[in-house]
Every structure is written in structure tokens, then in C-alpha cells.
N, C-alpha and C positions, 0 to 999 in steps of 0.2 A: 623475894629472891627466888631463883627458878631454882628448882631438885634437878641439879646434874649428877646424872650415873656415871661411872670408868668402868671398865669392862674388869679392873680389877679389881676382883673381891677377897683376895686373902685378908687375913684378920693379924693386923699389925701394929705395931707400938705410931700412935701416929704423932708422938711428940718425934718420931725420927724420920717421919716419912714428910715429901713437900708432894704439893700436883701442881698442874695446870692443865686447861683444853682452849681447844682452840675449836668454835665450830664455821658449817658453811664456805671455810677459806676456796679461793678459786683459784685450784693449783689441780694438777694431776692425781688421782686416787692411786694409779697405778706408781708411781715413783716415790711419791709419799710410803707407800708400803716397802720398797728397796732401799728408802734412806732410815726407815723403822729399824726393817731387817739389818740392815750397817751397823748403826749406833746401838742398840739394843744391850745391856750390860758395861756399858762402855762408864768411863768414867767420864766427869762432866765437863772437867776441864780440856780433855781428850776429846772427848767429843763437839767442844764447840770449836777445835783447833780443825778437826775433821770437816765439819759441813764447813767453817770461811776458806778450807783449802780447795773443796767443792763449787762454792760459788766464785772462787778466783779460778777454776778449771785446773787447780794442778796436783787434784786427787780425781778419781771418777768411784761412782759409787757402783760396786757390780750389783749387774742386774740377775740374779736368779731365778725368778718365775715369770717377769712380762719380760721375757729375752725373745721374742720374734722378731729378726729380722737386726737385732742390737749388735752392733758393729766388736770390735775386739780391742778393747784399750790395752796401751804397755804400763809398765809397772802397777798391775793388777794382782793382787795377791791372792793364789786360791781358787781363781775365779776369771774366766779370759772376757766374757762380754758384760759394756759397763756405760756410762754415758755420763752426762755433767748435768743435772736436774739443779739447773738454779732456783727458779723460782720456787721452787719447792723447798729447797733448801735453805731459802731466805728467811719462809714463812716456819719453817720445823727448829731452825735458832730462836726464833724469836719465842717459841713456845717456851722452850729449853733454857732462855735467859729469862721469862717469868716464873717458873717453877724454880728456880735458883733465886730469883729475888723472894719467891715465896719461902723458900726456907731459911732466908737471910733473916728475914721478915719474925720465924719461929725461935730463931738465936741457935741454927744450927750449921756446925762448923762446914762450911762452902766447900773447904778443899777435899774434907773426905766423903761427900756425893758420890754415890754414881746410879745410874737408869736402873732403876727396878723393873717399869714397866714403860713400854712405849707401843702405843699404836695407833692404827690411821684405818676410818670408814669411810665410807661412802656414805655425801651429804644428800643432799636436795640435787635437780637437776635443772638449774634455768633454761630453761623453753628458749627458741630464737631461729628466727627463720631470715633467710636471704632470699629476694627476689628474683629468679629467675626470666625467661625469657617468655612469650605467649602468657602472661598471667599466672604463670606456674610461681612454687616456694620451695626451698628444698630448706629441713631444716638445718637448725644450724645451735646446738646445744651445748653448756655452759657445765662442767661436772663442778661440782663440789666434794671438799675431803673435810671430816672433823679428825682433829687430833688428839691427843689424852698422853701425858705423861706424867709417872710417879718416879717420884727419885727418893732414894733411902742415906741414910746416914751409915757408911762401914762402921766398923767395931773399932 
């Protein structure tokens, strides 16, 4: 069995805490960090209502830091530019639904979850090039995100 690290290291009662990671996934690093940013504290049930409103497009998730060029959605809270990162938000439920079944798993009470810890790095980079004209290559590269989230049991 591999030694997975999380970048969180508080020191915690860990009959109350659940994880899960996800690594390699081939989704955007960059959007992966603005749906982090989103759900972060959030409660679980909440939060999974938030990313399937996301991937149906009828939330957008603001974007804060990789906001060049990011357009301006309406009913945006707090925040005016924002975008609909499905595929990312496909792959960041699905994390969110294993660390939930991992804490089903510990016999601890589902409803009162919520995100402790959540965040997303940057994986590997698959190589890849496209053919070009005259024997030329221009490349053509594949990003990778790992994800990591800790959810806690409230009081």
C-alpha cells in the first residue's frame, strides 16, 4: 500500500475525521482550485447540491485568481466573474462522494459533515504533440490535478 501524504497536518480526533484523494485526474488545475476555493467549509450536503448545480450550469462557480479574461455571470454572489467548470466538477463530486462513503464506512453521522480540508495541485504533465506542416510539431500537453479532501464530524 502506497504512503499517501494531504497537505493537512493538524492533529485530530480521527475517529471524526473521513479523507479521500484523488491523483493524476485530467481536469484543469486552474478551476479545480476555484471550485476548492467555493466549497471549502461548506457543508457536504450543501456542497454536493452546489457542484450537480454547477454541472447542470445553473450555478457558476466565481472565479477569483485565474479571472483573466473570465466573463461576468448573473446571480453571482460577492463575486461578478465566474464560469461553469464541469468536468472538473464532475471529478471533485466524485471525491466528495468517496470521503462521505468513507465516513459512512467509520459509522459517522453523514448529515453533520462538513469540509475541513480541501485542495487541488498540480499532477504530472502528459507530453503530446500535433503534427504540424513541413515536418514541424508544435506541442500539445495534457495538465494533471491531484485532489485531497478531509471532512470532519460537527459537534
Amino acid at each position: 500500500m502506497a504512503n499517501n501524504k494531504y497537505a493537512y497536518n493538524k492533529e485530530v480526533d480521527e475517529a471524526k475525521t473521513a479523507r479521500a484523494m484523488a491523483k493524476s485526474l485530467k481536469i484543469s488545475p486552474k478551476h479545480c482550485v476555484e471550485i476548492c476555493n467555493a466549497i471549502r467549509g461548506m457543508e457536504v450536503a450543501k456542497a454536493k447540491t452546489y457542484l450537480e448545480d454547477v454541472i447542470e450550469m445553473k450555478k457558476s462557480v466565481p472565479f477569483k485568481r485565474h479571472n483573466r479574461g473570465v466573463g461576468h455571470r448573473k446571480g453571482q454572489e460577492g463575486w461578478a466573474s465566474g464560469r461553469y467548470p464541469v468536468k472538473a466538477a464532475e471529478q471533485v463530486l466524485k471525491v466528495l462522494e468517496n470521503a462521505e462513503a468513507n465516513a459512512e464506512y467509520k459509522g459517522m453521522d453523514t448529515e453533520k459533515l462538513f469540509i475541513e480540508h480541501i485542495s487541488s495541485h498540480r499532477g504530472i504533465v502528459i507530453r503530446g504533440y500535433i503534427p504540424r506542416a513541413f515536418g514541424r510539431m508544435t506541442p500539445f500537453n495534457t495538465p494533471t490535478t491531484h485532489i485531497q479532501i478531509v471532512l470532519q464530524e460537527a459537534n
